[in-house]
Jmol script that loads the backbone (N, CA, C; Angstrom):
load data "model"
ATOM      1  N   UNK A   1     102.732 -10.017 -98.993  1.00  0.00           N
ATOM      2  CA  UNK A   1     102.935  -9.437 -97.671  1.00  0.00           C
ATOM      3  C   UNK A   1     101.603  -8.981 -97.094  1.00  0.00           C
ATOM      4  N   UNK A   2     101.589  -9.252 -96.002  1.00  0.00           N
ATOM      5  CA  UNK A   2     100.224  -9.075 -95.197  1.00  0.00           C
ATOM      6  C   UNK A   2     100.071  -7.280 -95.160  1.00  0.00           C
ATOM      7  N   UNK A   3      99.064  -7.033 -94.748  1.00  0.00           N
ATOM      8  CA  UNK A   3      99.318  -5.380 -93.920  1.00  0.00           C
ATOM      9  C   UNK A   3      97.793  -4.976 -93.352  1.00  0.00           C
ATOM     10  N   UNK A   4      98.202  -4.469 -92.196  1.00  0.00           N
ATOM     11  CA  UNK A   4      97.411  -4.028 -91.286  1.00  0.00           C
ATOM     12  C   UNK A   4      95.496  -3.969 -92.372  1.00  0.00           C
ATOM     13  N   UNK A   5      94.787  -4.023 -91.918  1.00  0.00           N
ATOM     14  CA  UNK A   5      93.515  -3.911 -92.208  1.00  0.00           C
ATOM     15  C   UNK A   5      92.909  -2.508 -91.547  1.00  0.00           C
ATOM     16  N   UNK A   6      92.614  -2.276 -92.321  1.00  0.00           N
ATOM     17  CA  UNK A   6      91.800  -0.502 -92.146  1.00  0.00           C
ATOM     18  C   UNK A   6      90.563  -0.585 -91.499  1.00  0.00           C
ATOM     19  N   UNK A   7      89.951   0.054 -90.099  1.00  0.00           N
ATOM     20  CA  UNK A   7      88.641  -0.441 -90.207  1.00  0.00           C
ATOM     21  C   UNK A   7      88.151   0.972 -89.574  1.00  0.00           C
ATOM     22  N   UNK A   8      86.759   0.841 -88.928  1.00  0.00           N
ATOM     23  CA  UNK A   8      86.115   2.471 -88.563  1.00  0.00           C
ATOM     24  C   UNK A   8      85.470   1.804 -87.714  1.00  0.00           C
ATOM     25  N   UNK A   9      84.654   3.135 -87.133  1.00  0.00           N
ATOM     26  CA  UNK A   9      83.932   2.560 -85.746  1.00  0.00           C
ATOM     27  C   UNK A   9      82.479   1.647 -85.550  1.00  0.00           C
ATOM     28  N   UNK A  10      82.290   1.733 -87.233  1.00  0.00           N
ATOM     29  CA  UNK A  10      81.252   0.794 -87.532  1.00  0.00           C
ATOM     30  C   UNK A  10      81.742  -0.423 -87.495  1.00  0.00           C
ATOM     31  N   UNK A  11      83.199  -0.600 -87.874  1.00  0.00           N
ATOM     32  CA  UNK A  11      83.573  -2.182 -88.423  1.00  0.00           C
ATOM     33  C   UNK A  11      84.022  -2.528 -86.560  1.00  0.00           C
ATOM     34  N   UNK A  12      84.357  -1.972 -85.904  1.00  0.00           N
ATOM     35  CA  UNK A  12      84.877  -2.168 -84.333  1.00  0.00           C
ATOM     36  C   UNK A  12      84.900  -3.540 -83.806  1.00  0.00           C
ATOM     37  N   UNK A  13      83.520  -3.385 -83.206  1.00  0.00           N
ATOM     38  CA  UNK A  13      82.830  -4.715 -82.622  1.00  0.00           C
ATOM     39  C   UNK A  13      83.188  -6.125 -83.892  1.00  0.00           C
ATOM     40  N   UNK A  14      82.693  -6.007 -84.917  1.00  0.00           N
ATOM     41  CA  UNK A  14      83.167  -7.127 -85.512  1.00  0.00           C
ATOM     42  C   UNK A  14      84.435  -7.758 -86.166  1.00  0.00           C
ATOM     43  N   UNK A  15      85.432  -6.653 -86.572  1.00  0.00           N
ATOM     44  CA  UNK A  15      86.816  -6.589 -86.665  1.00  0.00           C
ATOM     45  C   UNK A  15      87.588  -7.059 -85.679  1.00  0.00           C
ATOM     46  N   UNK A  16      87.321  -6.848 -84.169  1.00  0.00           N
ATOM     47  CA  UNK A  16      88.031  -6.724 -83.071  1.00  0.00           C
ATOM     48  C   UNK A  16      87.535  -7.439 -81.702  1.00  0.00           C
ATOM     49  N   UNK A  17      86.846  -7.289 -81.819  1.00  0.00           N
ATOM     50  CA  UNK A  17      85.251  -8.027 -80.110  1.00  0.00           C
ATOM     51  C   UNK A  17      85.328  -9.439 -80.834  1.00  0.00           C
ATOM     52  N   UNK A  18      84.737  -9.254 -82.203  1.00  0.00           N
ATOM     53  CA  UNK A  18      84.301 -10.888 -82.161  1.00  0.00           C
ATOM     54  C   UNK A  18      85.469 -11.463 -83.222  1.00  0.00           C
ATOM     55  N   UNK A  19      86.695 -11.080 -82.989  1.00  0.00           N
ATOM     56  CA  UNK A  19      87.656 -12.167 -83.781  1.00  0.00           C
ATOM     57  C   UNK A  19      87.868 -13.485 -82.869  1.00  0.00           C
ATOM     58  N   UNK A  20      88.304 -13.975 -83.425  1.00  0.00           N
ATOM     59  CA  UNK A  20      89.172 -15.640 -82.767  1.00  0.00           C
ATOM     60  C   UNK A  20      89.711 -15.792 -82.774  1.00  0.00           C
ATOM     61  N   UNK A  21      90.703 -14.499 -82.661  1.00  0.00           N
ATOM     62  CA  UNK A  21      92.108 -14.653 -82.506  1.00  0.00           C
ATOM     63  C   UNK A  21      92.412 -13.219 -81.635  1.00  0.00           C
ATOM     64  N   UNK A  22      94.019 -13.200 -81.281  1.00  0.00           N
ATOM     65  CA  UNK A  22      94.663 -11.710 -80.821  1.00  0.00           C
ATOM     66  C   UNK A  22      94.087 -10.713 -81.944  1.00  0.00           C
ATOM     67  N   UNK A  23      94.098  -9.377 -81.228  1.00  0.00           N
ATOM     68  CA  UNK A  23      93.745  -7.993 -82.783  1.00  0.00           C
ATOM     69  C   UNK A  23      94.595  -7.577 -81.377  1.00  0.00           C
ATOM     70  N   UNK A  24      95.628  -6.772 -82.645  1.00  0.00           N
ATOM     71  CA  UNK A  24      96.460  -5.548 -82.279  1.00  0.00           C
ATOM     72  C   UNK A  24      95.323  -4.317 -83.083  1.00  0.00           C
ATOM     73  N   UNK A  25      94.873  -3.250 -82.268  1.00  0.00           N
ATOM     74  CA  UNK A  25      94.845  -2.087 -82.804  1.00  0.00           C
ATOM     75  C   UNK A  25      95.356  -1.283 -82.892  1.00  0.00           C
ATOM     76  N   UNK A  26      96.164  -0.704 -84.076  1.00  0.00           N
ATOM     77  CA  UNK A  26      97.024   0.446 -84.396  1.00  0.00           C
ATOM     78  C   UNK A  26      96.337   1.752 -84.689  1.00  0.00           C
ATOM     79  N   UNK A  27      96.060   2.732 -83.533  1.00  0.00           N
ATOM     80  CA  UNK A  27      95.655   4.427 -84.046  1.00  0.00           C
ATOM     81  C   UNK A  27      96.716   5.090 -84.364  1.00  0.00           C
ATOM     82  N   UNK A  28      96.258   5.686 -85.273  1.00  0.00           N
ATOM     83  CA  UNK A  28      97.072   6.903 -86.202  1.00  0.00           C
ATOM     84  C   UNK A  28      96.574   7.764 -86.196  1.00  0.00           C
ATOM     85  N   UNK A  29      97.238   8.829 -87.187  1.00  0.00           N
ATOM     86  CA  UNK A  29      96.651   9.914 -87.896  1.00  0.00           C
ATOM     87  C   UNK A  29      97.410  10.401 -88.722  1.00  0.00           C
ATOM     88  N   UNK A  30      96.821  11.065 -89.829  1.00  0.00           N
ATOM     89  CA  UNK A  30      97.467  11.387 -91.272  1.00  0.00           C
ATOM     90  C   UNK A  30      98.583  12.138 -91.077  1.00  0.00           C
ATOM     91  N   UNK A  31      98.203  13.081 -89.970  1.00  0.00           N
ATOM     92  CA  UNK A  31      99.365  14.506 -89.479  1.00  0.00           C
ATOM     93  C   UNK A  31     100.277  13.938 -89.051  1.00  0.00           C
ATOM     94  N   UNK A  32     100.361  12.993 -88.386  1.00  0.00           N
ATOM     95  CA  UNK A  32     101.202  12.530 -86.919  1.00  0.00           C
ATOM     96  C   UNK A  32     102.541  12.107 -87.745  1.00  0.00           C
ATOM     97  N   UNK A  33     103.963  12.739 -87.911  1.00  0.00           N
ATOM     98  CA  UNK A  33     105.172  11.839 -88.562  1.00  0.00           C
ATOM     99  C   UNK A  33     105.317  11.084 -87.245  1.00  0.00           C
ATOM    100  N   UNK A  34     105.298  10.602 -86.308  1.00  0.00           N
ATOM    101  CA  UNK A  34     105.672   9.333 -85.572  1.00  0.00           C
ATOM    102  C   UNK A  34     104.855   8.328 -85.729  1.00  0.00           C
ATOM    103  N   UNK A  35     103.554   8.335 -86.540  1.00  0.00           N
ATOM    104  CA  UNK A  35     103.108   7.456 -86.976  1.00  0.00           C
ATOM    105  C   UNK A  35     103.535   6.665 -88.489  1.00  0.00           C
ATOM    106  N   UNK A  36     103.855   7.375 -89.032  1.00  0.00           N
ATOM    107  CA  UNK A  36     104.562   7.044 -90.401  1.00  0.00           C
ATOM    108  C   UNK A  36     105.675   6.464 -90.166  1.00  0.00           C
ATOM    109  N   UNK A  37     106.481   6.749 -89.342  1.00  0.00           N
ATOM    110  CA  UNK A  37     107.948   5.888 -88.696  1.00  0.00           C
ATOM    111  C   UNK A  37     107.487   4.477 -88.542  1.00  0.00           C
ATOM    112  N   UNK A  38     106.399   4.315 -87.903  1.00  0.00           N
ATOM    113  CA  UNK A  38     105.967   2.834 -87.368  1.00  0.00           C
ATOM    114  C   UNK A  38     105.051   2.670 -88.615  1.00  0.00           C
ATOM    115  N   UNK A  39     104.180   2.570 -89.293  1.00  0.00           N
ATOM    116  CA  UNK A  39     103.524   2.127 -90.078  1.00  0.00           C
ATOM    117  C   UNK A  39     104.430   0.990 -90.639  1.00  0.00           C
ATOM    118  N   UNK A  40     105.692   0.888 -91.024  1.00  0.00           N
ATOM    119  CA  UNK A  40     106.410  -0.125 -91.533  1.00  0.00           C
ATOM    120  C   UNK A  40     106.212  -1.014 -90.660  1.00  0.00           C
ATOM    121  N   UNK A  41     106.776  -1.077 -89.333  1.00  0.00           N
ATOM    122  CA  UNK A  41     106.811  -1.942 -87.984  1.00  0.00           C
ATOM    123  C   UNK A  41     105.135  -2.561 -88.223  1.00  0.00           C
ATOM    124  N   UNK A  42     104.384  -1.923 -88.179  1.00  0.00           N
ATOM    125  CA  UNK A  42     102.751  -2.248 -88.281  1.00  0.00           C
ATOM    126  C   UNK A  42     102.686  -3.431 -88.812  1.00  0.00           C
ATOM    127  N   UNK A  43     102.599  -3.150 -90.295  1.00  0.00           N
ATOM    128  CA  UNK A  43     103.003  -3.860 -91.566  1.00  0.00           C
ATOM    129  C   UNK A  43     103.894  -5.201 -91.530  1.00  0.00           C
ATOM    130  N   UNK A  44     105.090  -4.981 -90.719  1.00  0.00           N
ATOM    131  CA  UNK A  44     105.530  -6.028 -90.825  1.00  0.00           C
ATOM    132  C   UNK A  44     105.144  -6.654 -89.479  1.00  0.00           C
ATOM    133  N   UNK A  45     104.353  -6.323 -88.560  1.00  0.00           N
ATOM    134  CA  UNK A  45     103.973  -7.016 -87.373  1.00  0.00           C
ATOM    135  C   UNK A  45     102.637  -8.118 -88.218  1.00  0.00           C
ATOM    136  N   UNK A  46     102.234  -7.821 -89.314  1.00  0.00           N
ATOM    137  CA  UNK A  46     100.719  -7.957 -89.519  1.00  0.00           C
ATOM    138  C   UNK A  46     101.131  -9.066 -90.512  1.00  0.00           C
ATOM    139  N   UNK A  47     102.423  -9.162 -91.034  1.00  0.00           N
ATOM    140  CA  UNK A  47     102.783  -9.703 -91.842  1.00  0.00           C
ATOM    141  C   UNK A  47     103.826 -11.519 -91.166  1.00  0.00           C
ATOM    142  N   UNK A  48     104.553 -10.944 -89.888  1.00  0.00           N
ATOM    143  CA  UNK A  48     105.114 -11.981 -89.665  1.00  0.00           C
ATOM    144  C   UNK A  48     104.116 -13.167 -88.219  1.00  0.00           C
ATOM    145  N   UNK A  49     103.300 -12.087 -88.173  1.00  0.00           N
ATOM    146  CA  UNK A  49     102.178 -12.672 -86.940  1.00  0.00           C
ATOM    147  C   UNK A  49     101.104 -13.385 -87.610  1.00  0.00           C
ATOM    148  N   UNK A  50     101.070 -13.039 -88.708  1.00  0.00           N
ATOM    149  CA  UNK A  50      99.583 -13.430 -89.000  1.00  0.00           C
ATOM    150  C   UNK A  50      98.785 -15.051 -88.760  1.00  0.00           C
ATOM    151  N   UNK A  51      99.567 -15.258 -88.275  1.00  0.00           N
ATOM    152  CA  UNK A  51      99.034 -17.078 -88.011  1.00  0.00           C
ATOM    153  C   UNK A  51      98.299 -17.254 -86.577  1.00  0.00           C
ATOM    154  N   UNK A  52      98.788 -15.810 -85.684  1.00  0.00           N
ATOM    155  CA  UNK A  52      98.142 -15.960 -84.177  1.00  0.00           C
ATOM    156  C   UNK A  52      97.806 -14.825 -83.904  1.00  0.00           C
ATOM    157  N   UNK A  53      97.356 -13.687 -84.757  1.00  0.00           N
ATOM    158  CA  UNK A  53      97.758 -11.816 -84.209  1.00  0.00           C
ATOM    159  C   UNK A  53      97.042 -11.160 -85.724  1.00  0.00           C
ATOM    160  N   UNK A  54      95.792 -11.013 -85.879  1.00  0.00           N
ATOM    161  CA  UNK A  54      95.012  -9.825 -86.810  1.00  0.00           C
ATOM    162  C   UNK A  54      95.649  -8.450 -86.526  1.00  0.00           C
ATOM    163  N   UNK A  55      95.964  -7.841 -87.651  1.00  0.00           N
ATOM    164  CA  UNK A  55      96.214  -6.005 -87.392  1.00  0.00           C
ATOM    165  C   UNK A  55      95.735  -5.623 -87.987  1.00  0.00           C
ATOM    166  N   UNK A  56      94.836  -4.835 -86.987  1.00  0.00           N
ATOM    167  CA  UNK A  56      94.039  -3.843 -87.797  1.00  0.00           C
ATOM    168  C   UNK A  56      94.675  -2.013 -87.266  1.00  0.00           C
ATOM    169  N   UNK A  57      94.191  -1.356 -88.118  1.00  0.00           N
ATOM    170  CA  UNK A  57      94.347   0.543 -88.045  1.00  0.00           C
ATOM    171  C   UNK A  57      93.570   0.552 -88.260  1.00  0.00           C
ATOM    172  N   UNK A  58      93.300   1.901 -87.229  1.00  0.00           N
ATOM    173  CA  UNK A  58      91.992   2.750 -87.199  1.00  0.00           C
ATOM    174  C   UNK A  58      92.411   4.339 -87.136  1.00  0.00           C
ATOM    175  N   UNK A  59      92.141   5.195 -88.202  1.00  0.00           N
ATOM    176  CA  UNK A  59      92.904   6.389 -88.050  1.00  0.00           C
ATOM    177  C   UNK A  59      91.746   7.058 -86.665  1.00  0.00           C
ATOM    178  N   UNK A  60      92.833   7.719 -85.986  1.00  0.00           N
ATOM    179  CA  UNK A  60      91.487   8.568 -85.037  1.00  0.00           C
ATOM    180  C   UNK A  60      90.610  10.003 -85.128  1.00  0.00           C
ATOM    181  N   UNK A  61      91.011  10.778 -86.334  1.00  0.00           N
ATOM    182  CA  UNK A  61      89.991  11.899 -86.230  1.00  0.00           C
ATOM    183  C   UNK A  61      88.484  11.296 -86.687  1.00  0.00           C
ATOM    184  N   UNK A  62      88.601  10.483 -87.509  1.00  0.00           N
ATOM    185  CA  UNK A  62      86.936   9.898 -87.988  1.00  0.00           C
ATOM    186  C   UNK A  62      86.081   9.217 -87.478  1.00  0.00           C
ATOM    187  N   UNK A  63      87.206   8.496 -85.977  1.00  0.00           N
ATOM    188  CA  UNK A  63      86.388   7.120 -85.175  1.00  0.00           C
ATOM    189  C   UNK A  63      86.726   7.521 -84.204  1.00  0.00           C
ATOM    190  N   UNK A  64      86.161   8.945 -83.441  1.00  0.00           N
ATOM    191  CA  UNK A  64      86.219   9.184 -82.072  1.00  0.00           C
ATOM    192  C   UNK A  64      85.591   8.539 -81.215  1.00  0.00           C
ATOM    193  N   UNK A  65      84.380   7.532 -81.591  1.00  0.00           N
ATOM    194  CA  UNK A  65      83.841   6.654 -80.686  1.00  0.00           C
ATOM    195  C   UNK A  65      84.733   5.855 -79.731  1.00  0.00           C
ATOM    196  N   UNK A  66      85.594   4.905 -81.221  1.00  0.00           N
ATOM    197  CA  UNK A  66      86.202   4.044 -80.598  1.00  0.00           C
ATOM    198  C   UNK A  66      87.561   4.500 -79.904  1.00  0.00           C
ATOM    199  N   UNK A  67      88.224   5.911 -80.548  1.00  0.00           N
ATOM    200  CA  UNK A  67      89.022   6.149 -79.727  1.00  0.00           C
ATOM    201  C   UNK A  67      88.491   7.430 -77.997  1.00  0.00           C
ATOM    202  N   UNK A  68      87.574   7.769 -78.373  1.00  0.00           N
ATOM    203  CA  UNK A  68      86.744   7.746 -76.470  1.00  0.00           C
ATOM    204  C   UNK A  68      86.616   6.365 -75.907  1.00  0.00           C
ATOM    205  N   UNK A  69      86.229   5.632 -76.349  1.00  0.00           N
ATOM    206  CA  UNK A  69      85.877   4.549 -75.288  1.00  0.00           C
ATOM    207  C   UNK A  69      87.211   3.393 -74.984  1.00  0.00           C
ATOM    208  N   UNK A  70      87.882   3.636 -75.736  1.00  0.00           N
ATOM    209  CA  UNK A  70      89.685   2.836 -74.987  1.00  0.00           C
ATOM    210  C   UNK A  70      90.671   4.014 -74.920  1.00  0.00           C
ATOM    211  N   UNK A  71      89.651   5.455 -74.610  1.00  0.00           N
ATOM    212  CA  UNK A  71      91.229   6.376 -74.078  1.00  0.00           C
ATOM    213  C   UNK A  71      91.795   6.616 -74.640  1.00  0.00           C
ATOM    214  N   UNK A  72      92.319   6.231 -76.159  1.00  0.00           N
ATOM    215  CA  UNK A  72      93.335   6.644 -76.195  1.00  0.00           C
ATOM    216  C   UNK A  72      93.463   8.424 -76.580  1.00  0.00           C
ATOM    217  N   UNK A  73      95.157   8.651 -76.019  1.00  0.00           N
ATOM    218  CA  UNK A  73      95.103   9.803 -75.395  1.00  0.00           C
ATOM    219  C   UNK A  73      96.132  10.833 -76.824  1.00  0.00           C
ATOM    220  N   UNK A  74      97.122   9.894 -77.075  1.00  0.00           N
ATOM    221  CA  UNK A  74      98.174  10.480 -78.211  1.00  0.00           C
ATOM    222  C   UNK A  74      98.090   9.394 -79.208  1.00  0.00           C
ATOM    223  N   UNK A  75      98.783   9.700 -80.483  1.00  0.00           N
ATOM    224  CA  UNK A  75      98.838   8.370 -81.596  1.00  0.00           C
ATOM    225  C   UNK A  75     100.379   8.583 -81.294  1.00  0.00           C
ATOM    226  N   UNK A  76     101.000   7.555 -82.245  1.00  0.00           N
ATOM    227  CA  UNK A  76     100.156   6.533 -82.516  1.00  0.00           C
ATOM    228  C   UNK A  76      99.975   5.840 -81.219  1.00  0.00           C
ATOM    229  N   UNK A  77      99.058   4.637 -81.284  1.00  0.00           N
ATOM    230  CA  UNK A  77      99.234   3.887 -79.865  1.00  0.00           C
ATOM    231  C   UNK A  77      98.272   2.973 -80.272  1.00  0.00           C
ATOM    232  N   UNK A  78      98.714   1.493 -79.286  1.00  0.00           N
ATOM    233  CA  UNK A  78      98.411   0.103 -79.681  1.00  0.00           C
ATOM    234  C   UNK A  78      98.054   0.143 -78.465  1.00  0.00           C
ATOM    235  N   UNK A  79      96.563  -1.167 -78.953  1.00  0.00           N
ATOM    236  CA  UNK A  79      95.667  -1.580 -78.000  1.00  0.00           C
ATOM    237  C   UNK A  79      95.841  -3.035 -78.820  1.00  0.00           C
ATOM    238  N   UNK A  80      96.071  -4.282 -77.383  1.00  0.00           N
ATOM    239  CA  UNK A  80      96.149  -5.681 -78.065  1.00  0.00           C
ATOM    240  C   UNK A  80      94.480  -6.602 -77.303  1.00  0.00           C
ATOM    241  N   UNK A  81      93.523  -6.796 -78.070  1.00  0.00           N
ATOM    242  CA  UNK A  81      92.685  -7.015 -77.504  1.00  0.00           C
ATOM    243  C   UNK A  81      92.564  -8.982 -77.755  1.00  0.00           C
ATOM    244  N   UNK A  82      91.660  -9.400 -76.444  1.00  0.00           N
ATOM    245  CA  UNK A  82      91.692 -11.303 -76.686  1.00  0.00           C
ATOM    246  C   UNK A  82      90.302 -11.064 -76.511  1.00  0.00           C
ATOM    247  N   UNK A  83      89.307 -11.075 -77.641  1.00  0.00           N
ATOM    248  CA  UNK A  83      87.756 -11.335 -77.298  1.00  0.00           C
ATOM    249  C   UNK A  83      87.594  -9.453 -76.940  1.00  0.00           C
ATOM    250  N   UNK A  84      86.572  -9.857 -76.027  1.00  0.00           N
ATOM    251  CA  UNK A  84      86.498  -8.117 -75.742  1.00  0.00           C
ATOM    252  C   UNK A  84      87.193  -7.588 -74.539  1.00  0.00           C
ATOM    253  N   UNK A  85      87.905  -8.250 -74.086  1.00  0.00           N
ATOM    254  CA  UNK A  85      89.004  -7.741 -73.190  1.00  0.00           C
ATOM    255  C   UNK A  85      90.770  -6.870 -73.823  1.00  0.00           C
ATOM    256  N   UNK A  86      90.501  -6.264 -72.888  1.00  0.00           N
ATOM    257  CA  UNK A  86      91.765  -4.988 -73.389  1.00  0.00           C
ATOM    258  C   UNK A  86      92.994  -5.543 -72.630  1.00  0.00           C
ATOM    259  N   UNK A  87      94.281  -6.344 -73.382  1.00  0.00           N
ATOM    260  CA  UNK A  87      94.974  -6.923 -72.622  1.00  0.00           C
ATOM    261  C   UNK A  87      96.434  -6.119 -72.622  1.00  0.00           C
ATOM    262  N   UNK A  88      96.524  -5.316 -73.247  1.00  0.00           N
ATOM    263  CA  UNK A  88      97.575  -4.450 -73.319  1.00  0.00           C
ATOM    264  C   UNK A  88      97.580  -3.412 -74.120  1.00  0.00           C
ATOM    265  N   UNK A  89      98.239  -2.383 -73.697  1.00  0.00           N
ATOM    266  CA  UNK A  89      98.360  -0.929 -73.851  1.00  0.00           C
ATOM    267  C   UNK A  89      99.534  -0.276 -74.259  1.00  0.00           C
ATOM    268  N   UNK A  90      99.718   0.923 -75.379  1.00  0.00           N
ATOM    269  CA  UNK A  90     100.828   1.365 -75.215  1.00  0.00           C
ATOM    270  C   UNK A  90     100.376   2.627 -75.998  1.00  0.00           C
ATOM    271  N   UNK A  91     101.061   3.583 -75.750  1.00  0.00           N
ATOM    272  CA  UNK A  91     100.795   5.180 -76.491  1.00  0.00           C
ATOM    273  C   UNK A  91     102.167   5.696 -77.093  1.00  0.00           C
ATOM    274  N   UNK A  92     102.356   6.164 -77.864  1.00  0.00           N
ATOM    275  CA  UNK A  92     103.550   7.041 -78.429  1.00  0.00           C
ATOM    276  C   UNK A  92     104.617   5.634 -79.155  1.00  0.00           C
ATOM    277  N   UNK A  93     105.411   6.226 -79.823  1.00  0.00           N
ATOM    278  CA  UNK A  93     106.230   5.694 -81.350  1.00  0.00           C
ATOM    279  C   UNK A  93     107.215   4.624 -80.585  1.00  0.00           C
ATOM    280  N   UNK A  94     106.900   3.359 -80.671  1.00  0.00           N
ATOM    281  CA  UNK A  94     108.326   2.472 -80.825  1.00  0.00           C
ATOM    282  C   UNK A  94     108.543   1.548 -81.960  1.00  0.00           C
ATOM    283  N   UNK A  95     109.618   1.422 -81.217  1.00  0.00           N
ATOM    284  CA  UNK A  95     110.588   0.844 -82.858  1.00  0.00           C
ATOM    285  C   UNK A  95     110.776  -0.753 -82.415  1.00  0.00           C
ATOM    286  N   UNK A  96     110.656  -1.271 -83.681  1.00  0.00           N
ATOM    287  CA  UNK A  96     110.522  -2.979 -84.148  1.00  0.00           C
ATOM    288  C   UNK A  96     110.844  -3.762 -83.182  1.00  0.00           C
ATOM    289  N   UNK A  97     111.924  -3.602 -82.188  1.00  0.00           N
ATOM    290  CA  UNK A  97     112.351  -4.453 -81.119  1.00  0.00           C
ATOM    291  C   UNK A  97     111.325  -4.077 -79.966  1.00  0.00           C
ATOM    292  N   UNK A  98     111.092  -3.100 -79.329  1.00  0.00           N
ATOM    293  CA  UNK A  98     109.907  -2.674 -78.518  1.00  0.00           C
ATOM    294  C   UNK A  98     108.356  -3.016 -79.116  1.00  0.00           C
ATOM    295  N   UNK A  99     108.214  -3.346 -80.073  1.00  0.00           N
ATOM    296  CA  UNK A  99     106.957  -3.999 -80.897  1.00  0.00           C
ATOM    297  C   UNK A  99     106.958  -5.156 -80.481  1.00  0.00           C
ATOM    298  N   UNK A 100     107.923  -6.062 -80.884  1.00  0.00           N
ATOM    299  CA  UNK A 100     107.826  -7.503 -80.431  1.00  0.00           C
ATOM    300  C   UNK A 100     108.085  -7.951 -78.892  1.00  0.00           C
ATOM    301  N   UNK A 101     108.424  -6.910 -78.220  1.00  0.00           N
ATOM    302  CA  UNK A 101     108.424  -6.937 -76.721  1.00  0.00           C
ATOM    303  C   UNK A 101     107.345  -7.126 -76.222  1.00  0.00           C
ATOM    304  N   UNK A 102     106.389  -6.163 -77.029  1.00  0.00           N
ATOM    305  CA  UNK A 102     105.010  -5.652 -76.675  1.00  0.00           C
ATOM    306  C   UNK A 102     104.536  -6.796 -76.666  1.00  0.00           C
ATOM    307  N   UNK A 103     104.625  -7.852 -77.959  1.00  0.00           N
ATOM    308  CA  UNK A 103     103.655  -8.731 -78.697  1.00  0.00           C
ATOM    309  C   UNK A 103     103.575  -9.998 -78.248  1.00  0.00           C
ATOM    310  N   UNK A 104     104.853 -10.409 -77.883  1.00  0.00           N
ATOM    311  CA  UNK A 104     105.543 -12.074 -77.913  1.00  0.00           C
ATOM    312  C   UNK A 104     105.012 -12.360 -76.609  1.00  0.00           C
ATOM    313  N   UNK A 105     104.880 -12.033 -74.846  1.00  0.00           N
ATOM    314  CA  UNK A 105     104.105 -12.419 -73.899  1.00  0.00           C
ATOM    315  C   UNK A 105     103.054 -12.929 -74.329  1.00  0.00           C
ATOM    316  N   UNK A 106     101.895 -12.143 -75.579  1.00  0.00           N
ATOM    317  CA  UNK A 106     100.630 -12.699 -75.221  1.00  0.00           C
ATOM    318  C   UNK A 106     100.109 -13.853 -76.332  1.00  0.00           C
ATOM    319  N   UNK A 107     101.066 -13.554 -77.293  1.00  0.00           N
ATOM    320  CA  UNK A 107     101.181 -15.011 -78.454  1.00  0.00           C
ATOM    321  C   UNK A 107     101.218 -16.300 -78.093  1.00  0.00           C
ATOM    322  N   UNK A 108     100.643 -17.348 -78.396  1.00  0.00           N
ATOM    323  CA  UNK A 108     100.745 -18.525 -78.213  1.00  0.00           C
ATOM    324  C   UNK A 108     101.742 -19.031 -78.961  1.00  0.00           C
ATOM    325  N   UNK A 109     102.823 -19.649 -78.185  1.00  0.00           N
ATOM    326  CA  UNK A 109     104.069 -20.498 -78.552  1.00  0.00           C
ATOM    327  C   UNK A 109     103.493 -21.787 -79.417  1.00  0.00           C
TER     328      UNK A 109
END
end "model"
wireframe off; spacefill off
backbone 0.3
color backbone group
């Protein structure tokens, strides 16, 4: 089973800017229980995508860089990036059917 890839604000740019493919970024944090609800959803997003869709997590108290410079405002919350463009957004806890809502527009059929 696949699962999300851990990265920091050093790994950013090369984890995420220069993939060749979709990167979902998943912020968390250790405190947050609405992040632990979705960590499964994560996991299995990272697991049934993996042929068109990298997932990576980035917890946010340690990588305030990267979470100042895409905003984000609450965890958890997904950023779906193509190259270095920010193509979709979302903040606060959804569940597996609202995940693939999120996801399936920007996937290639």
């Amino acid at each position: 089973m696949s699962k999300a890839i851990a990265i920091n604000d050093q790994e950013f740019e090369a984890e995420v800017i220069g993939a060749n493919q979709l990167v979902l970024v998943y912020f968390w944090a250790s405190w947050c229980g609405p992040c632990r609800l979705m960590s499964s959803s994560i996991d299995w997003a990272a697991d049934n995508y993996s042929s068109s869709l990298k997932v990576v997590k980035m917890e946010v108290d340690p990588n305030q860089v990267t979470v100042k410079q895409y905003q984000v405002e609450g965890v958890p919350a997904l950023r779906l990036f193509q190259g270095n463009e920010l193509i979709a957004s979302s903040e606060g806890a959804i569940a597996k059917p609202k995940l693939i809502s999120f996801l399936d527009p920007h996937l290639p059929n």
